[in-house]
C-alpha positions in Angstrom: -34.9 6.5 4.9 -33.1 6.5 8.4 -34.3 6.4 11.6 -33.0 6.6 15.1 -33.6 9.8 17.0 -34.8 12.3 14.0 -35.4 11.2 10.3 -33.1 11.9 7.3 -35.0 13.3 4.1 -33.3 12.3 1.4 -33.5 14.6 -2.1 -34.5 12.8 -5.2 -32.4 10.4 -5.8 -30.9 8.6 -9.1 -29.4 6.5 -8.4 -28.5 5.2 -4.9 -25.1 5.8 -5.3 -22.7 8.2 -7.0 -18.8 7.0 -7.1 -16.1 9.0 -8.1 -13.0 6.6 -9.2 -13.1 3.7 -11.1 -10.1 1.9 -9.2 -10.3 -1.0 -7.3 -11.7 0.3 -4.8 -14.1 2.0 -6.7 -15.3 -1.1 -8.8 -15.0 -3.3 -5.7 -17.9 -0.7 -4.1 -20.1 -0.6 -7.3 -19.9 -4.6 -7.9 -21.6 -5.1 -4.1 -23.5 -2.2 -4.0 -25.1 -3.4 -7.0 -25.2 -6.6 -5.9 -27.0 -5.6 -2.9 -29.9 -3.9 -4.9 -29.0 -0.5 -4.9 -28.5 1.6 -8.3 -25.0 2.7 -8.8 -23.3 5.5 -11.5 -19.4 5.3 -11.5 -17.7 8.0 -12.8 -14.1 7.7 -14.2 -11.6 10.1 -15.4 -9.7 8.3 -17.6 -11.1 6.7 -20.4 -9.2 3.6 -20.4 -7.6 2.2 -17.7 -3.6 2.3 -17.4 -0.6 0.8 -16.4 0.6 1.7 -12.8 2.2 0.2 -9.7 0.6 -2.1 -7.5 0.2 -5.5 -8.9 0.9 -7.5 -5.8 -2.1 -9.0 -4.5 -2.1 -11.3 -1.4 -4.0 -14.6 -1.3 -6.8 -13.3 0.6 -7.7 -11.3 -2.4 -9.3 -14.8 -4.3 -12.3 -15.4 -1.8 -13.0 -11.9 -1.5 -12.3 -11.6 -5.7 -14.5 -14.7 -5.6 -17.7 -13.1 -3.4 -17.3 -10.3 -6.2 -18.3 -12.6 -9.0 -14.9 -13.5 -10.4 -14.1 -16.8 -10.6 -10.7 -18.7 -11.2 -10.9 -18.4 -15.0 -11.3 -14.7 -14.8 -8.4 -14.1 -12.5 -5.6 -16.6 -14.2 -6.3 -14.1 -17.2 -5.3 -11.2 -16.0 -2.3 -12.9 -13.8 1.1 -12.7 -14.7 2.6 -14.7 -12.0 1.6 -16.4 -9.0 4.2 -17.1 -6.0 3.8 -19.4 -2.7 5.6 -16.4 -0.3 7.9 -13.3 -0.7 11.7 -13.7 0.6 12.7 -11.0 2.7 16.0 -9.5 3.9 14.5 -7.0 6.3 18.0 -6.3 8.4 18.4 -9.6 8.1 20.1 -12.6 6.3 16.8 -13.5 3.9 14.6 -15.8 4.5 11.7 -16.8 2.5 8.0 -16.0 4.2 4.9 -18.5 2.8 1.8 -17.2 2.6 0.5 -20.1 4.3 -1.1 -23.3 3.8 -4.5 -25.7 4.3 -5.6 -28.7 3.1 -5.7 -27.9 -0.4 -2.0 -27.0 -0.2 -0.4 -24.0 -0.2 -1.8 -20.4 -0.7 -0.6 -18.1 -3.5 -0.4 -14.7 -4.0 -0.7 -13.3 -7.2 0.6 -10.5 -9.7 -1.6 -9.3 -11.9 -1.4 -7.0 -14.4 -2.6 -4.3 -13.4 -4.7 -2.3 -16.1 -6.2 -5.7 -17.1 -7.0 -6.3 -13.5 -9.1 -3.2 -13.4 -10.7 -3.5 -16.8 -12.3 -6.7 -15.7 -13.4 -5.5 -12.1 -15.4 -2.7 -13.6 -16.3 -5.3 -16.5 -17.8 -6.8 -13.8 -19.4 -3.4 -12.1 -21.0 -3.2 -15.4 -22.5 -7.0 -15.7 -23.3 -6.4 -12.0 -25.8 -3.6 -13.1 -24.0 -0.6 -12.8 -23.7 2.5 -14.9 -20.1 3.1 -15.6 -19.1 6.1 -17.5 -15.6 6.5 -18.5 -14.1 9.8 -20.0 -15.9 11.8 -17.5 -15.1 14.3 -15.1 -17.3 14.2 -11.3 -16.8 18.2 -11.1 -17.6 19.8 -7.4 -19.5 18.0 -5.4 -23.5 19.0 -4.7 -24.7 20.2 -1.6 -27.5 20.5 0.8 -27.9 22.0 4.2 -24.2 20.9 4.6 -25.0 17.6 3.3 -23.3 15.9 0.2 -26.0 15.2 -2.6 -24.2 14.1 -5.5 -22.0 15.6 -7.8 -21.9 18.1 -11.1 -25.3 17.3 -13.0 -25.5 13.7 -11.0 -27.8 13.7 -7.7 -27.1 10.5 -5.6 -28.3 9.7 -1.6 -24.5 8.4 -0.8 -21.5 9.8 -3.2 -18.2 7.6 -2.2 -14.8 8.9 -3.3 -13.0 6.1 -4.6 -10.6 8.6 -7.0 -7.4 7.8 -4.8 -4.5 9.8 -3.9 -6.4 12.9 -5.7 -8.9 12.6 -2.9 -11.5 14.9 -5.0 -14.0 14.9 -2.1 -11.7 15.7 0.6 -10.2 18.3 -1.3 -13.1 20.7 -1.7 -14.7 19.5 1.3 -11.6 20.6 2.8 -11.3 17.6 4.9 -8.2 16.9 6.8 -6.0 14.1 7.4 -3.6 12.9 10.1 -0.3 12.5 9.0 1.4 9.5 10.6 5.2 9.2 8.5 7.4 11.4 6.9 7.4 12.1 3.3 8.0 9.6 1.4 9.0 9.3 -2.4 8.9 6.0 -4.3 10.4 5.5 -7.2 9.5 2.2 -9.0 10.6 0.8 -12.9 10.1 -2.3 -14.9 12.5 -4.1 -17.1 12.7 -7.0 -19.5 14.6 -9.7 -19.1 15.8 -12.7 -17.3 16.3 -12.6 -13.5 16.2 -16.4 -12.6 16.4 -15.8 -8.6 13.3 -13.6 -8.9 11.6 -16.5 -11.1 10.0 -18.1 -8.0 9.5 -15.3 -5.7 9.4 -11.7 -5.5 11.8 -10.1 -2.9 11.8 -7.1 -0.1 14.8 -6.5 1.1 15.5 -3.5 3.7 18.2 -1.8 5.4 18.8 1.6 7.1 18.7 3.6 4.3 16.0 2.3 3.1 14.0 -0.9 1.2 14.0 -2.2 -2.1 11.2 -4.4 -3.6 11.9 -7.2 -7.1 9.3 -9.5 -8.5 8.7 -10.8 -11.6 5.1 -9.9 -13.0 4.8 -11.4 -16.1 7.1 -13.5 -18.3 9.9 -11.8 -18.5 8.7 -8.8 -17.2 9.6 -7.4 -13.9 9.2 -4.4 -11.6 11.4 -2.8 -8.5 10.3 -0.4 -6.2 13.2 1.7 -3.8 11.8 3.6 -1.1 14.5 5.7 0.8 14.1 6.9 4.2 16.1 10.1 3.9 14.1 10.9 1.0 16.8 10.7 -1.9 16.0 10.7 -5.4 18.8 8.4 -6.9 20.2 9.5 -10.4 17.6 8.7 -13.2 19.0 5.2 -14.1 19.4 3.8 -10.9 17.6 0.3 -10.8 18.7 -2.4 -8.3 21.4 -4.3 -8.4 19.9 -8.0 -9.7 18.3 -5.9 -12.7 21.3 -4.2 -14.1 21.8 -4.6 -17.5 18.1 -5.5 -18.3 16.1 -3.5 -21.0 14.2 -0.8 -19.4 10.7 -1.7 -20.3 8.7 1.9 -18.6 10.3 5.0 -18.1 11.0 5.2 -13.7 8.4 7.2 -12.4 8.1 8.4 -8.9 5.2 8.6 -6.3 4.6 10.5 -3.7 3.7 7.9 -0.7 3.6 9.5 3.0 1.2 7.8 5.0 -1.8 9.3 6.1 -5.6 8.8 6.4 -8.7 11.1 6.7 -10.1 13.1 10.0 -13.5 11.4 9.3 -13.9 8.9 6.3 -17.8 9.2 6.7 -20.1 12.2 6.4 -23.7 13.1 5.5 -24.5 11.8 2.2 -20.4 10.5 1.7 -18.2 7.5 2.2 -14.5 7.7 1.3 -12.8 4.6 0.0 -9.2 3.0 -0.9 -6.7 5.5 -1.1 -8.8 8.7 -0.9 -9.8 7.3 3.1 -6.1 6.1 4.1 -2.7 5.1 2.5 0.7 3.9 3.3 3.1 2.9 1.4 3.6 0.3 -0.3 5.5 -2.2 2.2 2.0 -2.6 4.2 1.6 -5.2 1.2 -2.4 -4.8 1.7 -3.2 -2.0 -0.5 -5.1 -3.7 -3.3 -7.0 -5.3 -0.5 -7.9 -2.9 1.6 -9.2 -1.0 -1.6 -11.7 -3.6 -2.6 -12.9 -4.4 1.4 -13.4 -0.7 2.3 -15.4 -0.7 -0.8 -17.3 -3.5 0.1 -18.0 -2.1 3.2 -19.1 1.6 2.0 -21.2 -0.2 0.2 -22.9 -2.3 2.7 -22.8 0.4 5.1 -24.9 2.5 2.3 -27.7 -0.1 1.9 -27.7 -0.7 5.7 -29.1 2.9 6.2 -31.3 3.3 2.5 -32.3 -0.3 2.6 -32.6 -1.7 6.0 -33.3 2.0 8.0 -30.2 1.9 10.2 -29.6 4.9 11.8 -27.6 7.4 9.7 -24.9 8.9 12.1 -24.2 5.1 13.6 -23.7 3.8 10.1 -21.5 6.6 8.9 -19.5 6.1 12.4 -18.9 2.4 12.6 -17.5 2.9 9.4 -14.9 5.4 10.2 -14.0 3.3 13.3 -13.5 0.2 11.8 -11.1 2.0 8.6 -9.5 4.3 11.2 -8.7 1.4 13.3 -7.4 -1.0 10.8 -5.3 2.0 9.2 -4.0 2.5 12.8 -3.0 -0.7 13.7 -1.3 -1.1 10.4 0.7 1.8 10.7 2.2 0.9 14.3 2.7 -2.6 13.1 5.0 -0.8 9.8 6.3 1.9 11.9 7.8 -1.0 14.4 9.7 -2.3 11.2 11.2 0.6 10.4 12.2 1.5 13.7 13.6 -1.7 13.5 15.8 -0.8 10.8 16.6 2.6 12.4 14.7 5.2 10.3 13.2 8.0 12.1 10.0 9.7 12.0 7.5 6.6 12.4 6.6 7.0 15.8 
């Protein structure tokens, strides 16, 4: 129960929290809301998870991967390569970029792949204590006296969005978002193979029409991501120029990726998470991480107010500023690239 100036009654409750998405973001909030003692049902559309985009994960992932429950053995299983730094030809002659280094030598980033990566992290939502149910649709969300009290049949004190770009919540909540780019269209493939300079480390290269991204992601597997500015869509058999004349391994797909985050990622009775709270594309190189930290953080921002009686409204906006600010601060910092490179409409 909250407290501060006047008390929140919560309904009835079961359980603690309700999330929509089973995603990183999703399982990251469900793995430490569980682990912080509070009673979780995740609700997931599809029933098994599936291939998509996004298997780039920086280093910082494995301590935060780690606080999660998932140890070394869990994540080599899942990883199809590991790389010391990214070269990158951003304008410029390229140059290889390491992640970094201490003591123990130098960090790696990984590349997992990417439907076994999230079968293990709700794996692990499950061993944690939660309910997961896949196969299963959220329906509209359930209200009270403005406030958000679960959703469909499900009653829940906190409901978090974690369901992504479909942004369930904030679409019949009819939130709004502030648009910071252009749209933006990416179009990403994979292909078998052998690409030998790729063997050791992906690489972004960008220009004024545009960036391209290669990495290898498993053996003999890799993907490549093109992003134009002007918003382009190349002829259906475009692939970059190292990976002509390897097999096409996926159909290209494309993906809508303008950046923009929500008005308010906080409300009575709801937290949004991952990509339903704030995107960019995928240059900002973070997404997989900022997933499973705003998740952590939705969920220790819910057991701070039905756990420890922090008041509701401070919660709910300490955790807008904090996601709002980071969003922020990322998107000058990418918009300053491609300014850099001459594109228009990141200001």
């Amino acid at each position: 129960m909250a407290t501060g100036a006047s008390t929140t009654v919560y309904p009835l409750a079961d359980p603690d929290l309700l999330i929509v998405g089973g995603g990183p973001a999703g399982a990251a909030t469900a793995i430490a809301a569980a682990q912080l003692g509070l009673s979780v049902v995740l609700i997931e559309r599809q029933a098994e998870p599936r291939e998509k985009p996004g298997e780039a994960l920086h280093p910082g992932m494995e301590p935060l991967l780690n606080e999660l429950g998932l140890d070394s053995d869990d994540l080599d299983a899942v990883t199809g390569a590991r790389f010391e730094g990214v070269w990158s030809a951003w304008g410029t002659a390229a140059r290889f970029e390491p992640f970094g280094s201490d003591d123990k030598g130098p960090w790696h980033g990984f590349q997992v792949r990417r439907a076994a990566f999230e079968e293990l992290l709700l794996a692990r939502a499950k061993a944690a204590g939660a309910d997961v149910r896949r196969g299963a649709a959220a329906g509209s969300p359930r209200m009270s006296n403005g406030r958000v009290i679960g959703a469909g049949d499900l009653r829940a004190a906190w409901t978090i969005d974690a369901s992504g770009p479909a942004r369930w919540l904030g679409r019949r909540l009819d939130l709004g978002v502030v648009a910071r780019s252009p749209v933006l269209l990416a179009r990403y493939g994979y292909v078998t193979g052998r690409c030998p300079d790729r063997d050791e480390a992906p690489l972004i290269e960008g220009g004024s029409e545009g960036w391209t991204w290669i990495a290898r992601i498993d053996r003999d597997l890799y993907q490549w991501v093109r992003l134009d500015f002007d918003g382009r869509v190349r002829a259906r058999d475009w692939r970059p120029a190292p990976l002509q004349g390897l097999a096409e391994s996926r159909p290209t797909q494309g993906a809508e990726v303008a950046w923009r985050r929500a008005v308010r990622a906080a409300g009575p009775g709801w937290l949004m998470v991952g990509d339903a709270a704030a995107s960019l594309d995928p240059a900002s190189s973070h997404g997989i991480l900022k997933a499973v930290m705003s998740g952590v953080m939705a969920a220790q921002t819910a057991s701070a107010v039905l756990r420890q009686g922090a008041p509701e409204t401070a919660a709910m906006d300490a955790y807008h500023r904090w996601l709002a600010g980071w969003f922020d601060a990322d998107a000058e910092r990418l918009g300053a690239a491609y300014r850099a490179l001459g594109a228009r409409g990141f200001d």
